[in-house]
Backbone as CSV, one residue per row, in Angstrom:
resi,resn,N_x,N_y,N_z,CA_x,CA_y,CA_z,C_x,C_y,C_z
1,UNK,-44.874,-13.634,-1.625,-43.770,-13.022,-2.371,-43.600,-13.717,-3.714
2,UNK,-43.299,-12.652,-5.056,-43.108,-13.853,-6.272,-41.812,-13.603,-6.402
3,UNK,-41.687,-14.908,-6.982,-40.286,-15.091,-7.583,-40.284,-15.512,-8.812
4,UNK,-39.132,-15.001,-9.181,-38.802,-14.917,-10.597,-37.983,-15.802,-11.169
5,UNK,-38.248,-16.286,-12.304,-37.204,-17.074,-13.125,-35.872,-16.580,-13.706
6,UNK,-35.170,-17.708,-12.921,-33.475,-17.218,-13.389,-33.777,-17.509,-14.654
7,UNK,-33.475,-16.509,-15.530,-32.449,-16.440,-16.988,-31.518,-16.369,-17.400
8,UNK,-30.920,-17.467,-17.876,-29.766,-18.219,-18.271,-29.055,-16.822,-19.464
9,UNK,-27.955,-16.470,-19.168,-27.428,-15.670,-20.176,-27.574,-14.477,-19.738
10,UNK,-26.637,-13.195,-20.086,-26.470,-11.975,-20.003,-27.390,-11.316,-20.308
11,UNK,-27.756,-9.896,-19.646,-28.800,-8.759,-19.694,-30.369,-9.435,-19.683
12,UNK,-30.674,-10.564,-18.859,-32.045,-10.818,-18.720,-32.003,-11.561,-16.894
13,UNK,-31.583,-10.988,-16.081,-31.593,-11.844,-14.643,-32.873,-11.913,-14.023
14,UNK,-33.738,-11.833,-14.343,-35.019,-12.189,-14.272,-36.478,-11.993,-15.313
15,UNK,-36.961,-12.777,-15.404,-38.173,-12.984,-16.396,-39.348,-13.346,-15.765
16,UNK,-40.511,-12.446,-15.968,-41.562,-12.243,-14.725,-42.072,-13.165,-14.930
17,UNK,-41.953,-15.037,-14.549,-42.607,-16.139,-14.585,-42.381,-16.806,-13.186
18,UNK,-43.161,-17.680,-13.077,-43.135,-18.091,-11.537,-42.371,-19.339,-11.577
19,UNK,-41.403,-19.055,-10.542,-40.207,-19.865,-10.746,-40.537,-21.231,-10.351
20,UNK,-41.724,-21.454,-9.685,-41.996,-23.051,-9.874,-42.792,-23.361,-10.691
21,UNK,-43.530,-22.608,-11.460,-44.091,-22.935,-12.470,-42.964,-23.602,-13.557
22,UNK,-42.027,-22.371,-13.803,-40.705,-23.049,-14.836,-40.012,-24.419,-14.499
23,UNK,-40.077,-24.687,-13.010,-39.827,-26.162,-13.054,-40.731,-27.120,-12.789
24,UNK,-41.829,-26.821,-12.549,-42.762,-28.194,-12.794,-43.032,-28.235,-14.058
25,UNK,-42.847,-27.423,-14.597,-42.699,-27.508,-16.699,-41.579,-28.565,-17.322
26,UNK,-40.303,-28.429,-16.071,-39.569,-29.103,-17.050,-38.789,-29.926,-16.293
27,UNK,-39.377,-30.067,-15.386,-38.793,-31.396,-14.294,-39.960,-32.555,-13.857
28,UNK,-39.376,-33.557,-14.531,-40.884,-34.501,-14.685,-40.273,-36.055,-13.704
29,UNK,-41.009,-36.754,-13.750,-40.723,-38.211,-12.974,-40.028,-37.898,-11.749
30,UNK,-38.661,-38.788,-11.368,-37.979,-38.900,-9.857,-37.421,-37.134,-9.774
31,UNK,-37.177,-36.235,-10.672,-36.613,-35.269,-10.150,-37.737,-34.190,-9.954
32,UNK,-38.993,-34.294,-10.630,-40.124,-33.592,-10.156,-40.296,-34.513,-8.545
33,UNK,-40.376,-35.102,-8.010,-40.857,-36.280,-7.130,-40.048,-35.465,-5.858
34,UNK,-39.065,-35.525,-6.128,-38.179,-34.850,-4.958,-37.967,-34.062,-4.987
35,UNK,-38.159,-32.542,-5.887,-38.443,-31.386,-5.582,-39.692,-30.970,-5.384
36,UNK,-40.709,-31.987,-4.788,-41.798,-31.607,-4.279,-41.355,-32.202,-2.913
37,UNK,-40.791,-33.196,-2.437,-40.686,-33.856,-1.389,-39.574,-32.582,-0.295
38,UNK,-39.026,-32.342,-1.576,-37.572,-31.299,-0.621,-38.019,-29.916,0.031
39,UNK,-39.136,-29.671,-1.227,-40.011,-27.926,-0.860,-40.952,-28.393,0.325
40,UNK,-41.506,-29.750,0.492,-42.073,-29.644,1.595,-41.148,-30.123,2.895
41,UNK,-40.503,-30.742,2.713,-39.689,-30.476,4.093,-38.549,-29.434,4.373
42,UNK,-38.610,-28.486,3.394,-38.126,-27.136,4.093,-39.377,-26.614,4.806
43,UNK,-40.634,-26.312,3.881,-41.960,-25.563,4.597,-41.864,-26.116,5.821
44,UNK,-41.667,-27.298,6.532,-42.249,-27.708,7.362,-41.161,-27.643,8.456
45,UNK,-39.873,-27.795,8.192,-39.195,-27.934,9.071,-37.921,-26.148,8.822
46,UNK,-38.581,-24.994,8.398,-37.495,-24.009,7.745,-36.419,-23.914,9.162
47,UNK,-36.411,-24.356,10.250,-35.090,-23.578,11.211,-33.817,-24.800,10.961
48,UNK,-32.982,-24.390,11.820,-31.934,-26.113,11.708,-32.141,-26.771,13.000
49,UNK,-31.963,-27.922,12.374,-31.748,-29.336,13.132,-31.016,-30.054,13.151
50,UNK,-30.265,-29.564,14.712,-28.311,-30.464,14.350,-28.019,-29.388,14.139
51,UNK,-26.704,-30.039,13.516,-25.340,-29.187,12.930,-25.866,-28.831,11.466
52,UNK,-26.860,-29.626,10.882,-27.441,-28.726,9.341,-28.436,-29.014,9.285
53,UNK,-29.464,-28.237,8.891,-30.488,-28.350,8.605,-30.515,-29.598,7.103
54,UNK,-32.198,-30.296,7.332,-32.648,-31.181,6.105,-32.234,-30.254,4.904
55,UNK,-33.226,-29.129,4.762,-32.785,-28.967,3.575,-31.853,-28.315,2.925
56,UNK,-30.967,-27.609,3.645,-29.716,-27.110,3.505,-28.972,-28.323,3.071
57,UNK,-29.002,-29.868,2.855,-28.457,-31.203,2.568,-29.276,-30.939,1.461
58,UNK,-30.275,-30.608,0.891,-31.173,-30.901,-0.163,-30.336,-29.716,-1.324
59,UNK,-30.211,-28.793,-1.141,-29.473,-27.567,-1.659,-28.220,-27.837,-2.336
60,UNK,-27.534,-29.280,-1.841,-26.257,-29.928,-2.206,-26.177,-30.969,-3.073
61,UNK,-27.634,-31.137,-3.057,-28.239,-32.724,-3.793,-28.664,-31.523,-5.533
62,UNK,-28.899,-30.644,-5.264,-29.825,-30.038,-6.465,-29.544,-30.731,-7.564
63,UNK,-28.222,-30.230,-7.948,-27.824,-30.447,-9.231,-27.897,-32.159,-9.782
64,UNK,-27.333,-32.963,-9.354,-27.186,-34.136,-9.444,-28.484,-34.761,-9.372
65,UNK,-30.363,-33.933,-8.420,-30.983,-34.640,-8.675,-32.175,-33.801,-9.581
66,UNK,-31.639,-32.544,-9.906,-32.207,-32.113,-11.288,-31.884,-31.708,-12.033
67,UNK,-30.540,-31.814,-12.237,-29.819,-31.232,-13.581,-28.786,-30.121,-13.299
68,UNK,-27.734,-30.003,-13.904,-27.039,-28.370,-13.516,-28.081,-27.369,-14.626
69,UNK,-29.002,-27.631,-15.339,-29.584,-26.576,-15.844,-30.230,-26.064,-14.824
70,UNK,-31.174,-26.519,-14.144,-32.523,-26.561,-13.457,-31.533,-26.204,-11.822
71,UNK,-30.507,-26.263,-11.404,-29.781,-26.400,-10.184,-30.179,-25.085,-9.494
72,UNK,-29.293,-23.481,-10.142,-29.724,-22.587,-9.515,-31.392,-22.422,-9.123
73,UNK,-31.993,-22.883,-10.159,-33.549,-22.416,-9.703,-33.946,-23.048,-8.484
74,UNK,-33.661,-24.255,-8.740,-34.081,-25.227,-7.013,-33.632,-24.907,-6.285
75,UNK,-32.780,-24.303,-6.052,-32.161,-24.167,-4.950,-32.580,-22.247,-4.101
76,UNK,-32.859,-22.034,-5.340,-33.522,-20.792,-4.901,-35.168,-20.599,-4.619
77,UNK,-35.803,-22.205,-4.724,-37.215,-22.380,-4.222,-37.251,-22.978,-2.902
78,UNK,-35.931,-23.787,-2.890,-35.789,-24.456,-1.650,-35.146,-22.877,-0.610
79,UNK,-34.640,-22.295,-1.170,-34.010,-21.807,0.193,-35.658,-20.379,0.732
80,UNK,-36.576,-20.482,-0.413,-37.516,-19.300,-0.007,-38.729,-20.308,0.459
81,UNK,-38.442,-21.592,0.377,-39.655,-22.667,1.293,-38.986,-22.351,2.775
82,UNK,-38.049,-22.240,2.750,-37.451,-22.745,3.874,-37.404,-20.976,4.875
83,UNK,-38.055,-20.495,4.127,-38.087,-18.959,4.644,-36.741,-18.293,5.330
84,UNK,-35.656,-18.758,4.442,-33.951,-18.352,5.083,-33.749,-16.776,5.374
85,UNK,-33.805,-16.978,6.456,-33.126,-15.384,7.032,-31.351,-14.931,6.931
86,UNK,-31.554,-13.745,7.058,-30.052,-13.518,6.815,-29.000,-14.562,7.680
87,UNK,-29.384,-14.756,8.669,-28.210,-15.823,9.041,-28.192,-16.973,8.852
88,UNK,-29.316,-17.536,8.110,-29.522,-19.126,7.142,-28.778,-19.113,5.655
89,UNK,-28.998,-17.679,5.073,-28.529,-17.432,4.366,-26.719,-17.135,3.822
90,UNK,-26.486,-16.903,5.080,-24.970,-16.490,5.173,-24.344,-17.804,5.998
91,UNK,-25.032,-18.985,6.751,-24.407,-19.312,6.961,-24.233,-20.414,5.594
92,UNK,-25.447,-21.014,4.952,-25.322,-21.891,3.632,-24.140,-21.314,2.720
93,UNK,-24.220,-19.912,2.417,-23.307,-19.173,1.923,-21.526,-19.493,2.172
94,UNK,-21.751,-19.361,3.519,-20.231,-19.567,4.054,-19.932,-21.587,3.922
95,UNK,-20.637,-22.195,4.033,-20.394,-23.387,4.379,-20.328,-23.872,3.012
96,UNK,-21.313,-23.077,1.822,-21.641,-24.053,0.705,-20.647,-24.171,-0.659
97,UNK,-20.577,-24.535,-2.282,-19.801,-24.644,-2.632,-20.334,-23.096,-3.425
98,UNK,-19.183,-23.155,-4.647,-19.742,-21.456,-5.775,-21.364,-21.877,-6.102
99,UNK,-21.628,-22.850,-6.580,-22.604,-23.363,-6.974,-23.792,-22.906,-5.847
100,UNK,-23.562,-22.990,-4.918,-24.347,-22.742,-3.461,-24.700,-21.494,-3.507
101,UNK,-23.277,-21.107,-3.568,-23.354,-19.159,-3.198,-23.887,-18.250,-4.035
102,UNK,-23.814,-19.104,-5.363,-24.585,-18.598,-6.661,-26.262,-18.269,-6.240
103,UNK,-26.607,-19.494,-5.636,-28.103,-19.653,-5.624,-28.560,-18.789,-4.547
104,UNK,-27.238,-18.220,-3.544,-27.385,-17.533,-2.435,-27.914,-16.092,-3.111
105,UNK,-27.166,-15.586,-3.801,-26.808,-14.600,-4.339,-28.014,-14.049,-5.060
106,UNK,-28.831,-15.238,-5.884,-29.714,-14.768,-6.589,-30.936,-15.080,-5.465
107,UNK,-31.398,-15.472,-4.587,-32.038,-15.722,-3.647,-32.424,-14.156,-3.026
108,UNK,-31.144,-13.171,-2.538,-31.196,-12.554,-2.135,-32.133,-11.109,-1.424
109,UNK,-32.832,-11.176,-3.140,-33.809,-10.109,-3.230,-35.429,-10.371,-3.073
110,UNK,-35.096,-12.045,-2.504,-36.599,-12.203,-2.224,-36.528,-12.372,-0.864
111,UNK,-35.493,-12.847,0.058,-35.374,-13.144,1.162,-35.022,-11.765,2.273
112,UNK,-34.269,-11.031,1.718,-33.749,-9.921,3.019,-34.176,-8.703,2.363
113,UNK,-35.240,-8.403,2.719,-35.617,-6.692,2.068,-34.610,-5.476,2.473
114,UNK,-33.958,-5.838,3.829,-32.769,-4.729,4.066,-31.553,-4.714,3.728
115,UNK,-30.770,-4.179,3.685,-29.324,-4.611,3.694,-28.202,-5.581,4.281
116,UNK,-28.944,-6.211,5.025,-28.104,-6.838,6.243,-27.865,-7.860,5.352
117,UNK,-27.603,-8.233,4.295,-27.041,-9.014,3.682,-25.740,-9.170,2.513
118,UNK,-25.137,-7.487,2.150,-24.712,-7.096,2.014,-23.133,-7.823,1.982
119,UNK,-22.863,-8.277,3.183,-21.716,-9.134,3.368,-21.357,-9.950,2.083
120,UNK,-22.463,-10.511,1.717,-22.344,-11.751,0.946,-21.960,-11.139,-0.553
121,UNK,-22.767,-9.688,-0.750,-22.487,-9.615,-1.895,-21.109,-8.904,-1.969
122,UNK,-20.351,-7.902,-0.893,-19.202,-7.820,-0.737,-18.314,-8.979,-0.680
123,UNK,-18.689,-10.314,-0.484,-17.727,-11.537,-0.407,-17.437,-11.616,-2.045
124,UNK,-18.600,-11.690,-2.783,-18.481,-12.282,-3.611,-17.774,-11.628,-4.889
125,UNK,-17.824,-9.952,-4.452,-17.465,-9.239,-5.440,-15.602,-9.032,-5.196
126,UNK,-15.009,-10.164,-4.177,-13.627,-9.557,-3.584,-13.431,-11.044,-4.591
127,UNK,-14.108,-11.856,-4.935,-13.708,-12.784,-5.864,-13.064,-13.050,-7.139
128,UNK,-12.439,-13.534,-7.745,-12.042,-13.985,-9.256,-13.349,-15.187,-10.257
129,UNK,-13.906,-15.194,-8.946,-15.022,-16.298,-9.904,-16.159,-15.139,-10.824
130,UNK,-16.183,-15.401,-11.760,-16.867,-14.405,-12.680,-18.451,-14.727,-12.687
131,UNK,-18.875,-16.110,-12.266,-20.138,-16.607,-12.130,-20.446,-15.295,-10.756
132,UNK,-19.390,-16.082,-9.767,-20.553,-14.902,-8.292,-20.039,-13.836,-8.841
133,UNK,-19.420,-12.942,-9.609,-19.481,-11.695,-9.399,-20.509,-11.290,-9.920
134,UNK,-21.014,-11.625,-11.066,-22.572,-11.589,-11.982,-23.616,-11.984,-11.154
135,UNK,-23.709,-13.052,-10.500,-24.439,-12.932,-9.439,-24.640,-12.151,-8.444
136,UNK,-23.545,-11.781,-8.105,-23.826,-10.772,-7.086,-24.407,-9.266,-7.488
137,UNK,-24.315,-8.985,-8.665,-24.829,-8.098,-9.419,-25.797,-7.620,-9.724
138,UNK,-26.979,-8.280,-9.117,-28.456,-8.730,-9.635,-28.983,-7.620,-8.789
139,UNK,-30.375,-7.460,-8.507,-31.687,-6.347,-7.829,-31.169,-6.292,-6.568
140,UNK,-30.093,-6.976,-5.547,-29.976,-6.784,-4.471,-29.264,-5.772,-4.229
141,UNK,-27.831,-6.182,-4.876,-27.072,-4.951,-5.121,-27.272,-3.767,-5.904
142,UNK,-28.187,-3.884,-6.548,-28.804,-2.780,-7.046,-29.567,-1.814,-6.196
143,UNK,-29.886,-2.201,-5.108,-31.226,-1.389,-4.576,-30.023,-1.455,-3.032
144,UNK,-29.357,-2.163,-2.760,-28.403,-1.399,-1.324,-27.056,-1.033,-1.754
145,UNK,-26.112,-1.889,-2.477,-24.975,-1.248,-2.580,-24.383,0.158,-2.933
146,UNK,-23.482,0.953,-2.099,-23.412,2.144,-1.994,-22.749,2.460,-3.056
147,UNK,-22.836,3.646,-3.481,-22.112,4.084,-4.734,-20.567,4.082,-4.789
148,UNK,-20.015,4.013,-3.865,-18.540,3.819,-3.763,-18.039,2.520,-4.541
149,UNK,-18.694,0.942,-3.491,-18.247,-0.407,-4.114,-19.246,-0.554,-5.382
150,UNK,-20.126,0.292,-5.378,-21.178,-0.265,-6.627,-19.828,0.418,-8.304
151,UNK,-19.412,1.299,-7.799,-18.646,2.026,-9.181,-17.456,0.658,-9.049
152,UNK,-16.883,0.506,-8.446,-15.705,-0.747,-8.075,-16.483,-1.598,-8.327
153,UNK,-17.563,-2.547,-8.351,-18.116,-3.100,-8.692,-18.074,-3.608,-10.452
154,UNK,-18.131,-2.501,-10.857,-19.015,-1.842,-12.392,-17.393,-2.167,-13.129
155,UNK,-16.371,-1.717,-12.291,-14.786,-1.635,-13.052,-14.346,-3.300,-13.068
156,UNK,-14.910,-3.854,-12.203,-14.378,-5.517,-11.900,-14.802,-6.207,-13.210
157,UNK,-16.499,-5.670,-13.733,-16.886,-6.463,-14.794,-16.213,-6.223,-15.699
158,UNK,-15.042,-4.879,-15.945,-15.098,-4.986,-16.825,-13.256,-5.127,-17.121
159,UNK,-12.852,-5.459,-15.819,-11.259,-5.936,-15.790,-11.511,-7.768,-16.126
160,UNK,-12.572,-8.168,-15.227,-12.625,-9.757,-15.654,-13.561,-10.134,-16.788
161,UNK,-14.072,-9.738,-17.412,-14.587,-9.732,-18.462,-16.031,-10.044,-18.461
162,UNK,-16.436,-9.596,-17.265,-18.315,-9.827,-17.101,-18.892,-8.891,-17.397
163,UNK,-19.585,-9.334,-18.729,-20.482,-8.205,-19.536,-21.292,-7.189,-18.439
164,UNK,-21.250,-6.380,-18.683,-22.133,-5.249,-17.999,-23.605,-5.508,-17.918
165,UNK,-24.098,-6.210,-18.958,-25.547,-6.460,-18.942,-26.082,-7.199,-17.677
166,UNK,-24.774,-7.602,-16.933,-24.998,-8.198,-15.894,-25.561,-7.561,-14.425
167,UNK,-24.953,-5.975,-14.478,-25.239,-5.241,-13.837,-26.726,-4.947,-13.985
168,UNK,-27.414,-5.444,-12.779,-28.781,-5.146,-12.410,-28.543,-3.543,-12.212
169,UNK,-30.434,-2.839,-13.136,-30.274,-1.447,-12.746,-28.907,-0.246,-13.447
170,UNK,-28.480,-0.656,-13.610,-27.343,0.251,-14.427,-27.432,0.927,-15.670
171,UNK,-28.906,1.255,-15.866,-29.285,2.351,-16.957,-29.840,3.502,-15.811
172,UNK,-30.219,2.766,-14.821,-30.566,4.133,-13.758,-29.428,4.637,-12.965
173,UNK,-28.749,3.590,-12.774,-27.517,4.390,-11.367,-26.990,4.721,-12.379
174,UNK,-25.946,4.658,-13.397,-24.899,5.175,-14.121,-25.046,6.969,-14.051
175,UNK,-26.218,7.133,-15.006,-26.657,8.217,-15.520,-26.066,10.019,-14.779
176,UNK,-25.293,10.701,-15.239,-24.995,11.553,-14.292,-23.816,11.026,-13.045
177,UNK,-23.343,10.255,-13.205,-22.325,10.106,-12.302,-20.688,10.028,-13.048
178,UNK,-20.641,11.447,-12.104,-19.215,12.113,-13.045,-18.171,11.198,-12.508
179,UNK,-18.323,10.652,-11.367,-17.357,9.625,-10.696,-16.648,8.560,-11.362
180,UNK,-17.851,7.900,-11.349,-17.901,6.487,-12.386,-17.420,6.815,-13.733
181,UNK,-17.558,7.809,-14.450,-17.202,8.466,-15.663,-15.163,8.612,-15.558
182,UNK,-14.972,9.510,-14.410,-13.897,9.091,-13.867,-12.808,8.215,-14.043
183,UNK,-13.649,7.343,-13.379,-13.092,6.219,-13.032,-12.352,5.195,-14.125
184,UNK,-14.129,5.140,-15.412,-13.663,4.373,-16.744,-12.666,5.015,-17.341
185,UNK,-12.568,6.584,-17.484,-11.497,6.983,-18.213,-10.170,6.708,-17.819
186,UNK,-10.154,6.819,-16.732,-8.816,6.489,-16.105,-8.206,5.151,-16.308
187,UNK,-9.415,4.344,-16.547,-8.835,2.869,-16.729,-8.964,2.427,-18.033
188,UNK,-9.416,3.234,-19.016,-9.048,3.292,-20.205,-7.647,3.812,-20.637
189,UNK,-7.306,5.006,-19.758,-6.151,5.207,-20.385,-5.019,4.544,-19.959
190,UNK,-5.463,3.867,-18.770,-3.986,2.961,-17.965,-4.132,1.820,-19.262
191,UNK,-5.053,0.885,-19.790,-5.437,0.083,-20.465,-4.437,0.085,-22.035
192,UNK,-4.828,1.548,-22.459,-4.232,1.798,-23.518,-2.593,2.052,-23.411
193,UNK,-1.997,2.754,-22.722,-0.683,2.697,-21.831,-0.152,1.854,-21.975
194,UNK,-0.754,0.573,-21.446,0.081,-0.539,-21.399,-0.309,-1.290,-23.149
195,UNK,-0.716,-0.605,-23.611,-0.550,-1.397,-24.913,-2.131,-2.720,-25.085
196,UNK,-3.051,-2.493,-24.368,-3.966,-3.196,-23.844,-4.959,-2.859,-24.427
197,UNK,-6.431,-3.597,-25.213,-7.181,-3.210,-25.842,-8.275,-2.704,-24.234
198,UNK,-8.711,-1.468,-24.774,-10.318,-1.408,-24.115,-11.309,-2.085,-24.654
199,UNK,-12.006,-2.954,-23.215,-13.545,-3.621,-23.426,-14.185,-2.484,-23.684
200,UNK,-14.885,-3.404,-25.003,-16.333,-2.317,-25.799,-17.321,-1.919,-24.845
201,UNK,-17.383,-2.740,-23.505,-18.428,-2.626,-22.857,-18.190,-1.376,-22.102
202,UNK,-16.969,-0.889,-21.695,-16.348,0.638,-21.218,-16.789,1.610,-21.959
203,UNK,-17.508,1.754,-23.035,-17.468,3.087,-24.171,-18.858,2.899,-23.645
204,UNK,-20.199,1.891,-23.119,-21.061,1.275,-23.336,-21.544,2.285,-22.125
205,UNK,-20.717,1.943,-21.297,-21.210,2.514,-19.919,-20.721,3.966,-19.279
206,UNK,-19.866,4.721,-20.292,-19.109,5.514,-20.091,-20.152,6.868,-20.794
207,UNK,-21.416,6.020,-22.206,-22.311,6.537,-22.479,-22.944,6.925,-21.604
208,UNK,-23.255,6.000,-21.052,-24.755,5.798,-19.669,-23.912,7.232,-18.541
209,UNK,-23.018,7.320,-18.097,-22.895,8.378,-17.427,-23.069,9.226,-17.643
210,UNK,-23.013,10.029,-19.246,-23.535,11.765,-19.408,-25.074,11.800,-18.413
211,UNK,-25.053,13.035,-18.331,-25.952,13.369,-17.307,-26.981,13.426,-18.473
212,UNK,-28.294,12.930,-17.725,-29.602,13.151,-18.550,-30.153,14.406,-18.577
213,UNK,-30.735,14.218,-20.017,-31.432,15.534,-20.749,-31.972,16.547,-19.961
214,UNK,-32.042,18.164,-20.448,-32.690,18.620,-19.441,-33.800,18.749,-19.863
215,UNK,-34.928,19.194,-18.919,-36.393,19.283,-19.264,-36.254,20.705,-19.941
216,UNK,-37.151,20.126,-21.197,-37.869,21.064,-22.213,-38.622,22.170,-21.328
217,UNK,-37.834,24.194,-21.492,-38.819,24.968,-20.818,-40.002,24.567,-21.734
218,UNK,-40.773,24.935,-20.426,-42.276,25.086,-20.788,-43.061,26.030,-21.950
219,UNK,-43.663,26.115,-22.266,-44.271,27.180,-23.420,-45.424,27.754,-23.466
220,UNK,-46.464,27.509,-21.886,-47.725,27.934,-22.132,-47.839,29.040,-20.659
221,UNK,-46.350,29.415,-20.258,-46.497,30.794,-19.846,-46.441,30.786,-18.068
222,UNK,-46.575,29.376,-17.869,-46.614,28.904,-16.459,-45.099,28.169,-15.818
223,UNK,-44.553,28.387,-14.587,-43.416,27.583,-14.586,-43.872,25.693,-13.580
224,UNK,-44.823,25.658,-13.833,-44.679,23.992,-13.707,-45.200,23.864,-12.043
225,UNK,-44.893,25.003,-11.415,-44.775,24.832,-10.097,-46.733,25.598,-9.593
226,UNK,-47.533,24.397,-9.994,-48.633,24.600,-8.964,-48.993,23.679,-7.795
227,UNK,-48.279,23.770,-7.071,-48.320,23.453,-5.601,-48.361,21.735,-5.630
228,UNK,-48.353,20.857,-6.512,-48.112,19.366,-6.451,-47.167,18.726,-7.381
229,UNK,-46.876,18.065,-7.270,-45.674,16.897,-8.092,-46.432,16.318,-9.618
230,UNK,-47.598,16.283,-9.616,-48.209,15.640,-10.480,-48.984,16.231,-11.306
231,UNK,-49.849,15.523,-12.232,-50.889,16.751,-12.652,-52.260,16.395,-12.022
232,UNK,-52.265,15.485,-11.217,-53.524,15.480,-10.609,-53.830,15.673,-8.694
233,UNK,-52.229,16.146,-8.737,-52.260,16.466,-7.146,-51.657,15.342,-6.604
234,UNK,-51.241,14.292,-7.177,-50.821,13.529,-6.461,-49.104,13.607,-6.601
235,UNK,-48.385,12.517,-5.847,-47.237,13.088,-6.137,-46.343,12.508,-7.369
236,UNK,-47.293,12.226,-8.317,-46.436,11.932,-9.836,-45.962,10.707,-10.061
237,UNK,-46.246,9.489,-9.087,-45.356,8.504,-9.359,-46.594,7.509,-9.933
238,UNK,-46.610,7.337,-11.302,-47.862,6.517,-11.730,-47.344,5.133,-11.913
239,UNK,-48.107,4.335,-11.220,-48.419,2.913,-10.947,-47.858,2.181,-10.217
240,UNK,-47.133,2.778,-9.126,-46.142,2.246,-7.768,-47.027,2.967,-6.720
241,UNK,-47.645,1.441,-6.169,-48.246,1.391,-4.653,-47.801,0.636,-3.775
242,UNK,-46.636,0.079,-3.827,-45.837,-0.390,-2.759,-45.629,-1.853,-2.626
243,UNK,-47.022,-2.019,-4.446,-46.820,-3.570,-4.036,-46.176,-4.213,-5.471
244,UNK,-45.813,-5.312,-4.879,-44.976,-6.219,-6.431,-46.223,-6.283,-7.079
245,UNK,-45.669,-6.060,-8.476,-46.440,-6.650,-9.921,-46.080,-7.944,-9.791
């Protein structure tokens, strides 16, 4: 499975580089030393032992033994050495600090391909912390959260002031959803009502909902429909075979 490098800052939550590559780049001497020592005793030991697992203790050490820059990333190599399943995941989650749940959060989409993890990103989005709500925002919730909390979702960023760019996927879900369209207006005009400026980022995304263009009729006399999706018989979807780039 690859993983991706967290990117620091709005509208980039992942950058197709290999996330231990980015820290053996920039973690050198005792804190390179023990994030090789920590990735191998998750590989080796990934279930728990005791009341906590080794490296679930290592996950708590991150920051302090590589930096709060470098923190989320380790902790999101340590928890995919450690091959964390949804209930490793939720329980570090529940036990750990924001800092923890952060790394939970962005972890997410490499560890649980189904939904059953879902909880966490519903925990995080019932929050005031503006870090997990952006976190929680990322490819996971993008690809399970239902359109109901995903539109409630979309209104939180933009009552607490988390840029939209944060929203993983939200040039595709928006598009055509008269709901969500709805929704911003309504809270534009309660906004203005009370004498309250509207976030720019509301006009931003309120764009993204008109429904997309319609297809250009055709002009060479045929209506499109010869018996396949594609033009070569196949069913049209060029360069998705099921596997990660």
């Amino acid at each position: 499975m690859r993983i991706f490098f967290l990117s620091p800052g709005p509208g980039n939550w992942y950058k197709k580089q290999d996330l231990r590559r980015h820290l053996n780049a920039h973690l050198t001497g005792a804190a390179h030393t023990w994030l090789v020592q920590a990735l191998d005793e998750a590989a080796r030991h990934p279930g728990t032992h005791g009341p906590i697992s080794a490296w679930e203790l290592r996950l708590a050490e991150a920051g302090r033994r590589c930096g709060t820059e470098h923190a989320d990333a380790v902790r999101v190599v340590i928890l995919h050495a450690a091959r964390a399943d949804t209930d490793a995941v939720t329980r570090v989650y529940r036990q750990g600090t924001a800092d923890e749940r952060r790394a939970v959060l962005h972890a997410l989409p490499h560890l649980v391909p189904g939904p059953e993890a879902l909880h966490l990103v519903e925990d995080a989005l019932r929050t005031n912390d503006t870090r997990l709500v952006a976190a929680a925002l990322g490819p996971y919730a993008a690809r399970h959260l239902a359109p109901h909390p995903w539109r409630h979702a979309v209104l939180k960023c933009l009552f607490t002031g988390v840029r939209v760019d944060e929203v993983a996927d939200l040039t595709r879900r928006a598009p055509g959803d008269t709901e969500l369209a709805r929704m911003l207006r309504a809270f534009a005009e309660e906004r203005t009502a009370a004498g309250r400026p509207v976030p720019e980022d509301l006009y931003r995304v309120l764009d993204l909902t008109a429904p997309p263009p319609a297809a250009e009729p055709r002009t060479d006399g045929t209506d499109g429909t010869d018996g396949t999706d594609g033009i070569d018989g196949t069913d049209g979807i060029d360069g998705i075979d099921g596997k990660e780039s």
